[in-house]
N, C-alpha and C positions, 0 to 999 in steps of 0.2 A: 277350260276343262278342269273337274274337280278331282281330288285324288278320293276323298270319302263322300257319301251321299250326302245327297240334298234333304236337308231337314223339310220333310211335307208340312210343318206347322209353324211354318220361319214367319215371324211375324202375324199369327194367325192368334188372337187372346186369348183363347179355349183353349191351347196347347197343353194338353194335359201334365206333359212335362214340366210344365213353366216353373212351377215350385221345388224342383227337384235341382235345379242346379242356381248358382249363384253366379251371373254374369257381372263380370267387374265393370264392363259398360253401362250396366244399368243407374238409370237418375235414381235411386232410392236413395233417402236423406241415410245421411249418417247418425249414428246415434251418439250424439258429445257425451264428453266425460264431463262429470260433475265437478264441479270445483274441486272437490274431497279427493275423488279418484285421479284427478290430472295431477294435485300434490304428491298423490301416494305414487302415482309412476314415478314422478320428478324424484322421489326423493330415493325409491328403489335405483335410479339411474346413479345416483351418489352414492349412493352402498355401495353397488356392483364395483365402480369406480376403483373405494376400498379395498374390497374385499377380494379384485384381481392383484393390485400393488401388494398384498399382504401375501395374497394365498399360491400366487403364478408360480410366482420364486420357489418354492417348493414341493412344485408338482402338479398343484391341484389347475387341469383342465377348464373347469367351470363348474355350472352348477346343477345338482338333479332337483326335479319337480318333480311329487306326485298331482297327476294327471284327476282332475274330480272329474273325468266325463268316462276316460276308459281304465281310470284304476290302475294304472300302471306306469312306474318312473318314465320320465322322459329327462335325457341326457344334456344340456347347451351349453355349448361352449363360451365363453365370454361375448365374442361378436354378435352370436346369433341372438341370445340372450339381449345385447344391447341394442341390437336389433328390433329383434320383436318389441321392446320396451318402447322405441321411438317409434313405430311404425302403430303402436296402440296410440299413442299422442296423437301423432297426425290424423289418421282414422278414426279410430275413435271402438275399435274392433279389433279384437287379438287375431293375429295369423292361423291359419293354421298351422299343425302340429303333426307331426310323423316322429315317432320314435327315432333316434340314433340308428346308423346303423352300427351293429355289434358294439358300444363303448364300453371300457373299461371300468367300472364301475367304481374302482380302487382310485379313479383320477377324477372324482368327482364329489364333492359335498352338499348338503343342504342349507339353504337361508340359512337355517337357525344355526347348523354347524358354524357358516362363515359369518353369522354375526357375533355369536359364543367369542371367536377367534379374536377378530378385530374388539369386540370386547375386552379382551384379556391383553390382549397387544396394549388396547387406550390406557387402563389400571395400569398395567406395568410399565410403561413410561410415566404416568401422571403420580404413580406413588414413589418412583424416583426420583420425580424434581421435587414432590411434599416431603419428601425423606432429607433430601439433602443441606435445605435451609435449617431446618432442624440440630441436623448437629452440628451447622456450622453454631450455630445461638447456644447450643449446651456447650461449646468447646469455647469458646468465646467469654464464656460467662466466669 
């Protein structure tokens, strides 16, 4: 016994439906990612990495996308974000997407904010350790 009806065109190829929904059983090939795009995931998976150790500790949640299909931010938290990022690797197709529900917007940044960050984080330890051989050589001298 079924609890919802019987689809009249189960199996049937004319199924006018058919292109309306996207069965995760179906053989349809996957579309691989190009050399290019599998680096460029790989390498946003090493950002994120950063960019949570840097940004966590002070609040920030994860990360916002604007959305290029409906125009409007969408909210990820660090997991789901890493998520999605490996789940495009293996597939070869991003998840779908649903808005946040209600997030805080104040607990969330953009790429370019949390790369700006961890940028400014690298320069100021790297211009500390080029600072400090420095005046050991003018003290020295």
């Amino acid at each position: 016994m079924h609890d919802e009806p019987i689809d009249p065109f189960n199996g049937d190829p004319a199924d006018p439906a058919s292109g309306l929904h996207d069965d995760p059983g179906d053989d349809a090939p996957l579309d691989a990612l190009t050399d290019v795009e599998r680096q460029d995931v790989l390498e946003d998976l090493a950002d994120l990495e950063i960019y949570q150790a840097l940004l966590a500790p002070v609040g920030v949640r994860g990360l916002v996308i604007e959305c290029e299909d409906c125009r409007e931010p969408h909210y990820f938290d660090w997991d789901l974000l890493r998520g999605n990022l490996r789940h495009l690797l293996s597939s070869g197709r991003p998840r779908v997407h649903e808005p946040a529900y209600d997030p805080d917007p104040d607990h969330y940044v953009t790429w370019e904010y949390a790369r700006g960050y961890a940028d400014g984080v690298h320069d100021t330890l790297t211009d500390g350790n080029d600072e400090e051989p420095d005046r050991e050589e003018s003290t020295g001298s």
